[in-house]
Each structure stands twice: as structure tokens, then as C-alpha cells.
C-alpha positions in Angstrom: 12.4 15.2 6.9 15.4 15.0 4.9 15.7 16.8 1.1 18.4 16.9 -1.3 18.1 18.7 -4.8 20.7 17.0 -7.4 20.9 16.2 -11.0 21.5 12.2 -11.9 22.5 10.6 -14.9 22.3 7.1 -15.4 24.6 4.3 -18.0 24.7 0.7 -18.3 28.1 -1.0 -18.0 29.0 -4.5 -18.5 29.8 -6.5 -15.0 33.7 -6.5 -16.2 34.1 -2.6 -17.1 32.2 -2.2 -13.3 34.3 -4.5 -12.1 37.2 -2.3 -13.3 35.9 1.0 -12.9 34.5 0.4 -9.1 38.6 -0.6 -8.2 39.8 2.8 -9.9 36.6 4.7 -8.1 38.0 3.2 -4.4 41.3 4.9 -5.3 40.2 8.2 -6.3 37.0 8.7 -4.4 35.5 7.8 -0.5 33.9 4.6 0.1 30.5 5.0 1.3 30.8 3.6 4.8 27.9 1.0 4.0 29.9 -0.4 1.9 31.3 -4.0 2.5 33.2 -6.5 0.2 29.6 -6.9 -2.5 28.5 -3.4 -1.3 25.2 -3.4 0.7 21.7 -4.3 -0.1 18.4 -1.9 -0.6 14.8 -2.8 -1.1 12.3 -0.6 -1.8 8.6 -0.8 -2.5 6.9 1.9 -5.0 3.5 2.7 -5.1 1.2 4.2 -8.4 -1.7 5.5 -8.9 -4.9 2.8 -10.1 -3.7 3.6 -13.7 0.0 3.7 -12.9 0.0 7.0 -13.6 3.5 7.6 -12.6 4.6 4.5 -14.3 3.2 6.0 -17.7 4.5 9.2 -16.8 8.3 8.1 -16.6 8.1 6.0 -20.0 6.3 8.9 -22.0 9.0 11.7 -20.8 6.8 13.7 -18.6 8.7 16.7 -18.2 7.2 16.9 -14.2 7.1 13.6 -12.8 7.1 11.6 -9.4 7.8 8.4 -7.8 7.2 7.3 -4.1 8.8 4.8 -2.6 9.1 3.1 0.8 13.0 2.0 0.9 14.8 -0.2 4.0 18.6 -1.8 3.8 17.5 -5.1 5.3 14.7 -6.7 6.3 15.2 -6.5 10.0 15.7 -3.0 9.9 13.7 -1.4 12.6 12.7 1.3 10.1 12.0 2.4 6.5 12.4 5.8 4.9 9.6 7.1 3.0 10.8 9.0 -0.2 9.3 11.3 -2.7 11.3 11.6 -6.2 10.4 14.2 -8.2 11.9 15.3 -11.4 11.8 18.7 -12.2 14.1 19.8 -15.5 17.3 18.4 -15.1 17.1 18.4 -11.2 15.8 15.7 -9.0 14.2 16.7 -5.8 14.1 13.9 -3.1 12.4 14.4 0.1 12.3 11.4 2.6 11.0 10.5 6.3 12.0 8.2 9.1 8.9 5.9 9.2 8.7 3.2 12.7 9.0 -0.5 11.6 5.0 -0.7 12.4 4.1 2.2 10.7 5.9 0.9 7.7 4.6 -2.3 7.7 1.3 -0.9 7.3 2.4 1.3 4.4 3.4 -2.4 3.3 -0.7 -3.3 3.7 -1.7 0.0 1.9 -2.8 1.4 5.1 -1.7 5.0 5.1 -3.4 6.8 8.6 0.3 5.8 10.6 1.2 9.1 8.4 -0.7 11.4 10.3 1.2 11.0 13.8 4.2 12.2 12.2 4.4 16.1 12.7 6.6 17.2 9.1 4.3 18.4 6.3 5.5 16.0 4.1 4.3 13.0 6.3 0.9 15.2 5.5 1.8 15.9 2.1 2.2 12.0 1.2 -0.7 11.0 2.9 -3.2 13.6 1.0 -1.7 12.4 -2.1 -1.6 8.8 -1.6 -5.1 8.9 -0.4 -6.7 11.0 -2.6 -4.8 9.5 -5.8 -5.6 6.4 -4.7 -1.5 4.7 -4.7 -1.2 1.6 -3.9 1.7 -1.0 -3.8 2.9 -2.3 -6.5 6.5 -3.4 -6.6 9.3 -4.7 -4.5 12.7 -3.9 -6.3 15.9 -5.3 -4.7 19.7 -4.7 -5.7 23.4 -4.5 -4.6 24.9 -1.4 -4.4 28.7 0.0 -3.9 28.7 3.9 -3.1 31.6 6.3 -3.4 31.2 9.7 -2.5 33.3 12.8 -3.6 32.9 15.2 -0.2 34.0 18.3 -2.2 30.6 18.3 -4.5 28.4 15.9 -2.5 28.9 13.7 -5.4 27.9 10.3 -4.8 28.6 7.5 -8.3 27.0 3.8 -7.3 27.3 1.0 -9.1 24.1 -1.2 -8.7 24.2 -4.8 -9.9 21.6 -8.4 -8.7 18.1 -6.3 -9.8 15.8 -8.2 -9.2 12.1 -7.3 -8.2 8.2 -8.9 -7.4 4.7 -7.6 -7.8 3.5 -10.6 -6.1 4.3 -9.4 -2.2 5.1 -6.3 -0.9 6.4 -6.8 2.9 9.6 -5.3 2.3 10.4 -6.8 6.1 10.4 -10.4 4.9 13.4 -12.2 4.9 12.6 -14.8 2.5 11.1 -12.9 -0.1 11.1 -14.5 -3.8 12.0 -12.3 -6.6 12.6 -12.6 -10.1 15.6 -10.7 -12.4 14.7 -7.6 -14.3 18.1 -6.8 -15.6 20.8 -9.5 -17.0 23.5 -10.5 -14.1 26.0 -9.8 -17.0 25.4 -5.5 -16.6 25.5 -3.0 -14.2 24.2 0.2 -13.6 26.2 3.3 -12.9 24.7 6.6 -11.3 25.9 9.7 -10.7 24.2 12.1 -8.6 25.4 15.8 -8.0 24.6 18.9 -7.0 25.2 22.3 -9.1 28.3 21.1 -11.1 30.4 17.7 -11.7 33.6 18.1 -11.1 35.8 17.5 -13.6 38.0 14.4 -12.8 35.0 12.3 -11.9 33.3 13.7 -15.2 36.5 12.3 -16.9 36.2 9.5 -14.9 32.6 8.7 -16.0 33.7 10.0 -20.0 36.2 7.0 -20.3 33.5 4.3 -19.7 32.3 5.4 -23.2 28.9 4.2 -22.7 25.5 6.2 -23.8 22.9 7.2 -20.8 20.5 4.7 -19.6 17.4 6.5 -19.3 15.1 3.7 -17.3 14.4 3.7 -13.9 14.9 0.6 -11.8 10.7 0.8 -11.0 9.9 0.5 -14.6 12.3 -2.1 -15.4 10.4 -4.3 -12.5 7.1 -2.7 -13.8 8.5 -3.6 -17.3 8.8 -7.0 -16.9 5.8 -7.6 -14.8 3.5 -6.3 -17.5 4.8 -7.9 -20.4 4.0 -11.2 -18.0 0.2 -10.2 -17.7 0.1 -9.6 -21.6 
């Protein structure tokens, strides 16, 4: 089990100011060694509650919050990571476990017993809560992302651009899934994730964009969209 404790902060930029600013990040900052000429891909399935409890949650501010995903970087990955977001204050805590492809695929089916062969309390800590909270699946959310990392801070900015997402399938293994767009091909969003303090080029760096913080998550952009088509 894997956990990192950072604080994130999220803007929208339009595709030619990312274009831009991703070319000054590769000379200032280390490439993420995913990274290829478009970046790499990640795909993630979320789970809510019945009543989309942590859906509501995000959109009303809840100061305490969470969001669980199952995540891979291609569909013939032989694994997925299960992750646990949760916001606390400014921090975000994220705690996440090597699943088997099988065991994953089952998440896929709602099927949640593979978690109990897996020895780290959290494996039994997501299992409890799924179960007795009654998650299930309910989104597929897909994107490009190019990563540069900052190794003095463990600072890591992305710039994440195609979002597109599906609440009609949920096998995050299949290779011809069909997804709709939940954000305009025209923007991109820029993260930045750090731990304790930013330092203070890349906090320049991020000042000169000149854009206000984009508070949604990709989940309730896909959620977002999906509800407005059941209205």
C-alpha cells in the first residue's frame, strides 16, 4: 500500500497557453518518464454510494470528503491500482493498492470479496466501506496526461487534456470502449500537487498563466454531464 499526503490546486488553461507552458515546463522541470510525444493515457473507474454520496459531497464543499477509484494506464495492463482520495483541509491524502488484472475486473463487476486476499488494512478498509456503503460503479473517465516532476519538493504539475468519460460500461480493460467528451478539446487542465511548500519558481511559473483555480474534479465533470442527460 502506497500513501502520499499533498496539497493540489487545480486551473483551466486554453490548449494554446498549455501548449506553451508544457514546452517551458520540459526546460525547467523533469519529464515524467511516462511521458511520450502526447503524454500517456489513464483510465479510471469511480464508484459512489446508492445516493452518490460522494458525488454530492464534492459539489456542496464538504470540508471531509472522499473519492475511490479503480485507475489502470491501458487496457492491457495486467493490473489496476485501487485509490482512496480523501480531502482533509487543504491536504489530500491518497492511499492506493496493487490489485491483479482478475481481481480488478471483478471490482469492474461490483464484486468486491477479491479484496479480502490482500493482506494491507486498507484492502480491508475499502472493502468494509464499499460493502457496507453500498458503492458501486459508476463512471469510466479517460484523459491524456503529460507529467513533470520537480525532485527537490516531490512536486509533480500535469497538464491533462481529451477528457472524455461513460456511465454506460465500466470494464476499464476494454480496448474499444466508447466515451463521450466532458470538457471542450479547446482547454486543458493544469494540476499541481505538492507536499509542505511550493517552491518558488514553479509558483511563479504557475502565477504567470494568470488563470483563476478550477475547483471541479474530473469525476463530477463525467458525473456532470451524465446527469444533466437523465434530466
Amino acid at each position: 500500500m502506497n500513501e502520499v499526503l499533498r496539497q493540489e490546486k487545480k486551473y483551466l488553461l486554453t490548449a494554446a497557453d498549455a501548449q506553451s507552458f508544457g514546452a517551458y515546463l520540459g526546460g525547467v522541470m523533469l519529464q515524467d518518464e511516462h511521458n511520450g510525444p502526447q503524454g500517456y493515457s489513464i483510465r479510471s473507474l469511480y464508484f459512489d454510494t446508492l445516493n452518490d454520496g460522494d458525488y454530492w459531497d464534492k459539489m456542496d464543499g464538504v470540508e471531509l470528503r472522499r473519492k475511490i477509484r479503480l485507475r489502470v494506464y491501458s487496457p492491457s495492463a495486467s493490473f489496476g491500482m485501487l485509490e482512496m482520495k480523501q480531502k482533509e483541509g487543504p491536504y489530500q491524502k491518497k492511499r492506493s493498492l496493487r490489485l491483479e488484472r482478475g481481481d480488478a475486473c471483478q471490482l469492474c463487476r461490483g464484486e468486491y470479496e477479491p479484496l479480502l486476499k490482500y493482506r494491507e488494512p486498507f484492502a480491508a478498509e475499502c472493502y468494509g466501506l464499499m460493502r457496507y456503503k453500498c458503492y458501486q460503479p459508476r463512471t469510466v473517465v479517460e484523459y491524456r496526461r503529460r507529467a513533470f516532476i520537480a525532485k527537490e519538493n516531490r512536486i509533480r504539475v500535469t497538464l491533462d487534456s481529451q477528457i472524455t468519460a461513460t456511465e454506460a460500461a465500466w470494464n476499464v480493460f476494454d480496448p474499444n470502449l466508447v466515451q463521450y467528451p466532458v470538457l471542450d478539446p479547446f482547454h486543458v487542465v493544469l494540476e499541481v500537487k505538492f507536499n509542505g511548500f511550493l517552491l518558488s519558481y514553479i509558483k511563479d511559473l504557475v502565477g504567470a498563466v494568470n488563470r483563476s483555480e478550477f475547483s471541479q474534479s474530473k469525476y463530477c465533470l463525467a458525473r456532470s454531464v451524465g446527469l444533466r442527460f437523465q434530466a
